[in-house]
C-alpha positions, 0 to 999 in steps of 0.5 A: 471399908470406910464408914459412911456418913448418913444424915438423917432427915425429917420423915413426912409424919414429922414434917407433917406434924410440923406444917400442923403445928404452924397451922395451929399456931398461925390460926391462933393468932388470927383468932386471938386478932379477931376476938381482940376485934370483937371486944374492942366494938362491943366495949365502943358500943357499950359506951354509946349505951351507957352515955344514952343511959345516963342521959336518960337518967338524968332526964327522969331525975332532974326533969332537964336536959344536961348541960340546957338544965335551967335550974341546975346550980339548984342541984350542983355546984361549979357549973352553969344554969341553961335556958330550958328550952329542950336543946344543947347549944353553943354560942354558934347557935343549934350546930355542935361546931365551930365553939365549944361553950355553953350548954354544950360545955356543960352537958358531961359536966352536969352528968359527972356532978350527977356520978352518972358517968365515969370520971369528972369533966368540966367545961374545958375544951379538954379530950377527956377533961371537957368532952371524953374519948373513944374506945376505939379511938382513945386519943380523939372524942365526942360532943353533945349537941343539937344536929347540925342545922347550918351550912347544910350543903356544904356538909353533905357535900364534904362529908357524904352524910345524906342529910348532914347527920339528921340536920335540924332533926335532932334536939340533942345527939352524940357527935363522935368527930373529935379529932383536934380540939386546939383547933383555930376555930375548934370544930367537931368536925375537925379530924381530917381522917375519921375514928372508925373504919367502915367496918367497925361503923357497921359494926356498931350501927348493926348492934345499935341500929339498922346497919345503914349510914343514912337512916335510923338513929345512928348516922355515918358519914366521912371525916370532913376532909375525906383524906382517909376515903369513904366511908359509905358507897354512896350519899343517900339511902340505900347506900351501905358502908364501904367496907373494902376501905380498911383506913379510919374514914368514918364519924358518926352520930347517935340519937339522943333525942 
C-alpha cells in the first residue's frame, strides 16, 4: 500500500500565538511613534521656556531688553547699542516683518554674548546664525520683535489670527513663522505652508497657555498663504484648532512681554 503524503498545518494555538505576536509587535511601533511624538512637543516646549528665561534673565542683569540694550556695547563686543525705548524693532518700524536689521538682528546676538542660550548668533539673516531653528521644524526659525501693528486687515484676513497676533498688544514676542529668509523682501511671514500641525500647536499652547489660538499668550494662526489649510476652525475666540488637518498650517507667537 502506498504511503500517504501528510502535510502538516499550523494548529489554531499556533496561529493563535502568531496573530498575537503581530499585535504586539504592530502595537509596539504605534506606541514607539507616539511616544517619539510626546518627546518632539515637550522639547518644542522646552525651547519656548528656555528662550522666555533667557530673556528674562537678561532683563534682570543688564536692566535692558536684548537687542532695544542702549548701552549694550558697555557689556559686549561686536554687536550694537538700541534705543531704550522697551521695544525690538526693525527698520520697517514696530512689526517683525519685511527687514530683518536692527534691534531685532541683535536680540539673539546680545543673549548668546550673554551665554544665556545655546550657540552663537550674529545679525545675519542666517537660519541658525541670525535667528535660530525649531524643534519640530529644524529647517525653518523664529524672530523677536514687537507684535504687528501694520497692514492689520490684511493680516487677519490671510492668516485667520483673530487679532493679528496681538497687534500693537505686545512690546516684544517670539514669531515662529520663519520659512525662507532669502526672500525678496524677507518676511517673518514668508513660509507659505506653516511649521506645525493643528495638533502639535495645541499641544504646545495647552502645556503653555489655554489651548485656544486667539487668547491668552500664545496666539495660532495660519501660514500666510493658507496653502497647507486652517489651522484653527474659526477667526475669533472661541474658536479651537482644526486638528482633523494633519498638514503644517500653523505659525504662532509667544509672549515676551
Amino acid at each position: 500500500m502506498p504511503a500517504r503524503n501528510i502535510t502538516k498545518g499550523f494548529t489554531l494555538i499556533e496561529l493563535s500565538l502568531v496573530l498575537v505576536i503581530i499585535g504586539l509587535i504592530v502595537g509596539g511601533v504605534l506606541v514607539g511613534r507616539d511616544l517619539i511624538k510626546s518627546a518632539e512637543i515637550r522639547a518644542q516646549i522646552k525651547q519656548v521656556e528656555q528662550y522666555t528665561l533667557a530673556y528674562n534673565t537678561f532683563k534682570l542683569k543688564y536692566a535692558c531688553i536684548p537687542g532695544d540694550c542702549k548701552n549694550a556695547t558697555d557689556y559686549f563686543t561686536g554687536t550694537a547699542n538700541g534705543d531704550g525705548d522697551g521695544i525690538v524693532e526693525s527698520s520697517f518700524g514696530y512689526s517683525p516683518d519685511v527687514e530683518f536689521d536692527l534691534e531685532q538682528s541683535r536680540f539673539f546676538e546680545q543673549l548668546s554674548l550673554a551665554n544665556l542660550i545655546p550657540g552663537k548668533f550674529s545679525s545675519s539673516l542666517t537660519l541658525g546664525i541670525g535667528f535660530p531653528a525649531t524643534i519640530l521644524a529644524p529647517k525653518k526659525g523664529f524672530v523677536a520683535g514687537k507684535a504687528r501693528s501694520t497692514n492689520v486687515s490684511s493680516c487677519i484676513t490671510s492668516t485667520y489670527s483673530y487679532d493679528c497676533f496681538a497687534a500693537g498688544k505686545w512690546n516684544t514676542g517670539l514669531f515662529f513663522f520663519v520659512g525662507n529668509p532669502t526672500d525678496t523682501p524677507w518676511t517673518n511671514t514668508n513660509d507659505s505652508y506653516g511649521l506645525f500641525t493643528p495638533a502639535q500647536t495645541q499641544s504646545i499652547d495647552q502645556k503653555l497657555d489655554d489651548g485656544f489660538p486667539h487668547s491668552g499668550v500664545l496666539r495660532g494662526g495660519e501660514a500666510w498663504d493658507s496653502l497647507n489649510g486652517r489651522c484653527s476652525t474659526g477667526s475669533s475666540p472661541p474658536s479651537t484648532y482644526l486638528v482633523t488637518n494633519t498638514d503644517t498650517a500653523c505659525v504662532f507667537a509667544w509672549k515676551l512681554d
